[in-house]
Structures are given as structure tokens and as C-alpha cells.
Backbone bond lengths (Angstrom), bond angles and torsions (degrees), N, CA, C in turn:
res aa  C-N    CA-C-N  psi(-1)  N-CA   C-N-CA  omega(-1)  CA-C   N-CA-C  phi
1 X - - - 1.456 - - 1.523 108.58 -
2 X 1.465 105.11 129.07 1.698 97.58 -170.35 2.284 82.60 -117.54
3 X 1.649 89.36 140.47 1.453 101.22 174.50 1.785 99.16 -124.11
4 X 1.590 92.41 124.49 1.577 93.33 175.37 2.022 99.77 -108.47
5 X 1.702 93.77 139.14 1.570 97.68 -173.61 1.643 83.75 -119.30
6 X 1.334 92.21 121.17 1.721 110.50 157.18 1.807 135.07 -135.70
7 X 1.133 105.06 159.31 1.705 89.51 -165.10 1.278 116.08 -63.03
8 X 1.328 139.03 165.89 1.147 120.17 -176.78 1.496 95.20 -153.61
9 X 1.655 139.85 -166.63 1.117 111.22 -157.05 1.823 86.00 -141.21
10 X 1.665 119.14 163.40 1.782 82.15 171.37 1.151 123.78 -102.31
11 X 1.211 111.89 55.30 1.666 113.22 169.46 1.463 90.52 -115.94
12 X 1.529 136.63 -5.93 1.358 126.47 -177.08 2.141 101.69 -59.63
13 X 1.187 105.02 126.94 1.194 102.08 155.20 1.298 155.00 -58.40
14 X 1.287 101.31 2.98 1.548 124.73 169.46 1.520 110.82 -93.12
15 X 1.473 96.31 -41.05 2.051 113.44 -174.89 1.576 94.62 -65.93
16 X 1.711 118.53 -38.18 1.573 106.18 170.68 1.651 131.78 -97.46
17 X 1.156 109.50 1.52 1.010 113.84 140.11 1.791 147.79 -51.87
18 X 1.528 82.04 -53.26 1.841 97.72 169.17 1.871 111.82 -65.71
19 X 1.305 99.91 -43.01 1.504 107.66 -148.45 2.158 81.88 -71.94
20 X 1.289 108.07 -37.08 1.534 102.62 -170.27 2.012 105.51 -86.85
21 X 1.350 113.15 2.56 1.418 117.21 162.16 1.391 90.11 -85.48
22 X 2.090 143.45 -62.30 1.141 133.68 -123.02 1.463 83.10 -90.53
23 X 1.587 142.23 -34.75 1.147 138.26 173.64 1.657 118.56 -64.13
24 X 1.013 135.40 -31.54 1.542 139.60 164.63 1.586 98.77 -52.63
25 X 1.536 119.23 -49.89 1.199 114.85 -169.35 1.363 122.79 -84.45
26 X 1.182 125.80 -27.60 1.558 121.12 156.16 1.635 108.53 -62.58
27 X 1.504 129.01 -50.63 1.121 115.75 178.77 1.647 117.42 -54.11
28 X 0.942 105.13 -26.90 2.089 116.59 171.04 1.489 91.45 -64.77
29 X 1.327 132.69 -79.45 1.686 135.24 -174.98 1.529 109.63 -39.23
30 X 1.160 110.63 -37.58 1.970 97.39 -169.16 1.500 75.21 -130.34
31 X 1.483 129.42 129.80 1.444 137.29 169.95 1.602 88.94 -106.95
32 X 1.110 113.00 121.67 1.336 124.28 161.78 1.702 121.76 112.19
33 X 1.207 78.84 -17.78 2.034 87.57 -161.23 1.516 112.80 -104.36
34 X 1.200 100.97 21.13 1.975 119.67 152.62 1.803 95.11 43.79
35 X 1.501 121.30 46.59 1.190 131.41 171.64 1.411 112.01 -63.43
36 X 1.216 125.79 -40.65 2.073 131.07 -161.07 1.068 85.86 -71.49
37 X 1.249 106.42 158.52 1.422 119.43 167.10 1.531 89.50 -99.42
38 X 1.294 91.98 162.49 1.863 121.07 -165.22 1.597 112.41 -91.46
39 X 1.255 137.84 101.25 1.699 131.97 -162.73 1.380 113.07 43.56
40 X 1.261 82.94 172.29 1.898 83.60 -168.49 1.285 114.62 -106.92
41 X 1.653 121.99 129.86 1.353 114.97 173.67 1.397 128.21 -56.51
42 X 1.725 123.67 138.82 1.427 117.24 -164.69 1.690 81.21 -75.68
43 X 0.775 173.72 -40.15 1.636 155.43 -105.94 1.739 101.65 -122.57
44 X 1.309 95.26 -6.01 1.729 89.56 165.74 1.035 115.89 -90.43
45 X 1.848 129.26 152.30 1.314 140.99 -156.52 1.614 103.62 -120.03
46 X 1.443 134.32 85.16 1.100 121.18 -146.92 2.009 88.63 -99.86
47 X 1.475 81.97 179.60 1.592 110.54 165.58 0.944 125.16 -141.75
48 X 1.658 124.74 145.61 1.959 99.92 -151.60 1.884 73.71 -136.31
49 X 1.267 109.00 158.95 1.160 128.20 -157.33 1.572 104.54 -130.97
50 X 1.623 132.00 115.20 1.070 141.50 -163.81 1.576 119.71 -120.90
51 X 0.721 138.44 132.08 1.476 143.95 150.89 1.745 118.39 -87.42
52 X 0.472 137.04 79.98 1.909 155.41 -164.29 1.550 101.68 65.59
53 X 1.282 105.56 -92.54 1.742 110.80 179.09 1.868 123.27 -106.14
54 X 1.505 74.13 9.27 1.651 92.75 -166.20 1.639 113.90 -97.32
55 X 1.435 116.82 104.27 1.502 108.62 166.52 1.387 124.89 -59.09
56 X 1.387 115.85 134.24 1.356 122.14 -166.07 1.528 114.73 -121.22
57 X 1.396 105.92 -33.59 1.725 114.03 -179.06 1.492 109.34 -163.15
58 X 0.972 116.16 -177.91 1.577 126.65 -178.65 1.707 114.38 -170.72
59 X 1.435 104.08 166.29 1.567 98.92 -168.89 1.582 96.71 -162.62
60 X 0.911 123.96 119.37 1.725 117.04 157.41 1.390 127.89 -108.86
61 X 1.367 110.57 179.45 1.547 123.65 170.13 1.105 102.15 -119.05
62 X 1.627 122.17 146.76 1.159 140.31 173.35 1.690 115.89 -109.26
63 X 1.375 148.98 119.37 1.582 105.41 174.08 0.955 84.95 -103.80
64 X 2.040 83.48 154.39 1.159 110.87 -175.34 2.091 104.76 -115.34
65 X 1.186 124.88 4.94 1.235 114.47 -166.59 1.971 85.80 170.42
66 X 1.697 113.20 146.89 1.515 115.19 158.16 1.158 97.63 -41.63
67 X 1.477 104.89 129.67 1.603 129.26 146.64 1.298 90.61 81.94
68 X 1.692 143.58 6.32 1.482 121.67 178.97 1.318 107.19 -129.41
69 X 0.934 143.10 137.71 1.781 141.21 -173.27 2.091 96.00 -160.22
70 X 1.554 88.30 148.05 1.815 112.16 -162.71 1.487 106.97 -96.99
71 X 1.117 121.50 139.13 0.975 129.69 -155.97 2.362 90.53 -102.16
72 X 1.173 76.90 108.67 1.900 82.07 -179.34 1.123 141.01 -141.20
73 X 1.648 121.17 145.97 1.648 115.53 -166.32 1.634 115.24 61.89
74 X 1.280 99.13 43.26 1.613 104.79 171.92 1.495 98.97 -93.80
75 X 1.849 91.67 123.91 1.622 99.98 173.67 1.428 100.64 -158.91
76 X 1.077 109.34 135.86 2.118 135.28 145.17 0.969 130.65 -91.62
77 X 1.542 112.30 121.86 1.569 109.19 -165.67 1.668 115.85 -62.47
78 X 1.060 142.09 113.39 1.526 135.57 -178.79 1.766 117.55 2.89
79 X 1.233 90.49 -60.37 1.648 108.35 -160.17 1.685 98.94 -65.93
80 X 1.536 110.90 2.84 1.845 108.72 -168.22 1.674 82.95 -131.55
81 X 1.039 153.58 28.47 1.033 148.73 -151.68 1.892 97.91 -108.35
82 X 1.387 130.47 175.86 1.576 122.02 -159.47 1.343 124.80 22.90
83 X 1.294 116.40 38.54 1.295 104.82 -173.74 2.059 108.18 -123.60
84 X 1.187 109.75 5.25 1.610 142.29 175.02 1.647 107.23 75.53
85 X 1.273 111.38 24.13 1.409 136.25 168.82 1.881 95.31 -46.78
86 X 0.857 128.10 -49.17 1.456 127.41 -163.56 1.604 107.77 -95.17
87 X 1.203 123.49 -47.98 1.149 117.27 144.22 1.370 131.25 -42.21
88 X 1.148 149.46 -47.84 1.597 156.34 116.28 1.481 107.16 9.22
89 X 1.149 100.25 -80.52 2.223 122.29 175.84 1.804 101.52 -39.94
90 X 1.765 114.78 -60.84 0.932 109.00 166.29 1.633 148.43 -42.08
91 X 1.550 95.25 -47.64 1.679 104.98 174.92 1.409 97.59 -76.70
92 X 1.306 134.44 -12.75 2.025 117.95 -157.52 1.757 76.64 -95.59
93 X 1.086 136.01 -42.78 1.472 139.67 175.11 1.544 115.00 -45.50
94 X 0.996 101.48 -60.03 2.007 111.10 171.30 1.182 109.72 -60.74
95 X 1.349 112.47 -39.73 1.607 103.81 179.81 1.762 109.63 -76.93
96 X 1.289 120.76 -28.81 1.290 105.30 175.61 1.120 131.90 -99.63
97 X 1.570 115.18 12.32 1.252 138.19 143.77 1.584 99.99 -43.49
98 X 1.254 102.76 -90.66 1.175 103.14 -166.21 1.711 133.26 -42.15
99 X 1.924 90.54 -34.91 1.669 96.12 167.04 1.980 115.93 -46.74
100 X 1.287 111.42 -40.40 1.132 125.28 167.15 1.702 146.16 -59.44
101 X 1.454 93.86 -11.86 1.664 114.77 -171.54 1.300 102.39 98.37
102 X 1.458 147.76 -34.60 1.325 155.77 -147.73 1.606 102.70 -55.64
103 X 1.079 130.76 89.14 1.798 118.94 -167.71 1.741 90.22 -93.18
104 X 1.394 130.64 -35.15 0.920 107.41 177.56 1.577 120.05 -130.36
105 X 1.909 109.13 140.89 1.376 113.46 178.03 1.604 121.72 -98.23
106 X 1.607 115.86 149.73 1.064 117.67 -162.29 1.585 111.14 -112.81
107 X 0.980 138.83 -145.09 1.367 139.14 -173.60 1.396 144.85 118.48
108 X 1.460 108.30 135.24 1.692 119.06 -153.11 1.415 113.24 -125.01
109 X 1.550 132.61 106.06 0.962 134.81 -146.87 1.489 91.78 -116.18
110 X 1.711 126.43 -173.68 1.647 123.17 -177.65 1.689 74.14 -104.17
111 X 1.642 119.23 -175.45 1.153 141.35 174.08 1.684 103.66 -94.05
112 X 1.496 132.07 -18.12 1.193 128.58 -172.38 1.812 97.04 -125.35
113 X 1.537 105.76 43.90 1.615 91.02 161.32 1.761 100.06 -142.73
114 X 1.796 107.65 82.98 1.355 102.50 -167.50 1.505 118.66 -84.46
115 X 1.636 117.70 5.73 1.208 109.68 163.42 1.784 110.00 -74.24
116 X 0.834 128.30 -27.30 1.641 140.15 173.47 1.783 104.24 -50.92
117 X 1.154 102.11 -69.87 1.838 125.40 173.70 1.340 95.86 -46.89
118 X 1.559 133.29 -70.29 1.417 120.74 -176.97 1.792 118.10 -70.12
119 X 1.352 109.14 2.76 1.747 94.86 168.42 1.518 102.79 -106.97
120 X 1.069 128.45 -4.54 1.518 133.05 178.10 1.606 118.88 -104.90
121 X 1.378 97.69 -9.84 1.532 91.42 165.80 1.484 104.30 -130.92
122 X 1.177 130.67 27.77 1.558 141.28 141.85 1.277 101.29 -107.30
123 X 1.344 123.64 11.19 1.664 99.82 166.01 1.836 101.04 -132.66
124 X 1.364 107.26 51.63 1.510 137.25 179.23 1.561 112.26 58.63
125 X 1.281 131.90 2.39 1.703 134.95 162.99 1.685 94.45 -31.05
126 X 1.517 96.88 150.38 1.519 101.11 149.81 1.729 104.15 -154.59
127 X 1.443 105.58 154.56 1.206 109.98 -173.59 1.382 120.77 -65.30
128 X 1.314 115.99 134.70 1.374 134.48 175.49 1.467 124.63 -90.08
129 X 1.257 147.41 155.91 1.196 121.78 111.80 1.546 140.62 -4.93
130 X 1.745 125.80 149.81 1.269 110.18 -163.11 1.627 98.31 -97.82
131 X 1.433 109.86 141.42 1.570 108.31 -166.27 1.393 102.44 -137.57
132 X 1.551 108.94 144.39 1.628 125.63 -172.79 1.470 103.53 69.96
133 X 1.371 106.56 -134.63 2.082 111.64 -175.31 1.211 125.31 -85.68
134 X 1.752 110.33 31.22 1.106 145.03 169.14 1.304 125.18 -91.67
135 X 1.013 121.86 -23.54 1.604 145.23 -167.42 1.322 96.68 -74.33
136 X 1.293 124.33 97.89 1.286 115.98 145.29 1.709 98.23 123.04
137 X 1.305 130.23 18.33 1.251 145.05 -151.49 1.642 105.33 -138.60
138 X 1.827 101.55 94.61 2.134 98.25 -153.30 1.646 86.46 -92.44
139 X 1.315 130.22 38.50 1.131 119.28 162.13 1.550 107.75 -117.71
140 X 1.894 116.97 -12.18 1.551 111.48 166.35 1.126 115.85 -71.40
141 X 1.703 115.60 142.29 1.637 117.61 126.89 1.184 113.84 -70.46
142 X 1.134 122.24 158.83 1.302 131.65 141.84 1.783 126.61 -120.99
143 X 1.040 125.09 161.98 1.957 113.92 -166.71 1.462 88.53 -172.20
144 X 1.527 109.53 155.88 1.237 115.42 -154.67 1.691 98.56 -160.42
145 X 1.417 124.52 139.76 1.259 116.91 -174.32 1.321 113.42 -138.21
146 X 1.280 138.61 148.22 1.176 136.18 159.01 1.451 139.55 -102.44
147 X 1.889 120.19 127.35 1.345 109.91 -147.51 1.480 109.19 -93.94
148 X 1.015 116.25 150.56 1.820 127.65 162.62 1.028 97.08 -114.43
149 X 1.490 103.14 131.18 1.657 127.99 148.40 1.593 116.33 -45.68
């Protein structure tokens, strides 16, 4: 299986496609507790993740501060899921962090999505404090990493 990750922009129709599948599905995980974020910010720098012609996942960066940008809207469609598709999304993300100056990534996970928690803290995240529109929300993680070249 060959996965090609390329930038994509968020008006791409694939980037809104995913992000309004990855939002149906957190709203399915927490029923009630208005977790998704609401449309997608233009200021995120996504990467959309393919299997021949087929979108499969996507992931962006947001910055949030010099040298700090959020790691966001990371999603795989079910049916592509164990396959290190998200892990993949992740490292092409770190690396273009860094193409960017971004030394450090941020990130806000639900408390009931522990395949998320186990690819972010096997892929060196560690938990933070809750930061930005996170603060105060006992169903976020938050985890935060720092990059080397």
C-alpha cells in the first residue's frame, strides 16, 4: 500500500470532507458536550493523506505563537485505520513544522479517544496543561512536544 501525503489547502474538498466525517465522529464519542470544533480555520496548514486517488486522512497545523503551531483535525477514515496512516500524517506534520520554524507542537485530544493518546505519546507528546480554548474543558488532554532537526 503506497500513501502519498501532500499539502492541501482548506477549501480542498477532500480537507472538508474529512474534517465534517472527523466532526460527526467526535460528536458520536461525546453526545452532547459540543467537543468538534465548528468549520475549519483558514490559518491551518493541512496535509491530506491518499491512497491512489482516494482521500484517506488529513492533519494540520495551526500557529499558535513564534516557534509554536497545533497540531489539528487529525483524522483516518475507519476503513484505513491500523494501517500507520496517522502516524505517517504525524511525522509529514513534524517535519513541516519544522520546515516552518515551528520547534514546538501542541495538542488537544478528547479523554475517551485512547487510540489518539497512544499515537501521541508513542510518538514522544507529553501531557501538558490545558492551553488556549482548552482551559477549563475536564474532557481535554492536552500534550505538547518538542522538535529536533
Amino acid at each position: 500500500m503506497r500513501v502519498d501525503i501532500a499539502p492541501a489547502t482548506p477549501e480542498d474538498p477532500a480537507v472538508i470532507a474529512l474534517c465534517t466525517e472527523q466532526q460527526a465522529e467526535i460528536e458520536a464519542r461525546y453526545p452532547g458536550a459540543d467537543e468538534a470544533p465548528k468549520g475549519i480555520d483558514p490559518r491551518v496548514e493541512f496535509l491530506l493523506a491518499r491512497i491512489g486517488s482516494e482521500p484517506v486522512g488529513c492533519g494540520g497545523l495551526k500557529p499558535l505563537e513564534p516557534g509554536m503551531a497545533e497540531v489539528t483535525r487529525m483524522y483516518v477514515r475507519p476503513a484505513h485505520r491500523g494501517q500507520g496512516i496517522s502516524r505517517m500524517l504525524l511525522q509529514a506534520l513534524e517535519e513541516m513544522a519544522l520546515a516552518k520554524g515551528w520547534r514546538t507542537l501542541r495538542l488537544e485530544t478528547g479523554d475517551l479517544q485512547p487510540e489518539s493518546i497512544g499515537l501521541y505519546q508513542s510518538s514522544g507528546y507529553r501531557r501538558i496543561p490545558a492551553f488556549g480554548p482548552y482551559v477549563g474543558n475536564v474532557l481535554s488532554l492536552c500534550f505538547e512536544k518538542h522538535l529536533t532537526d
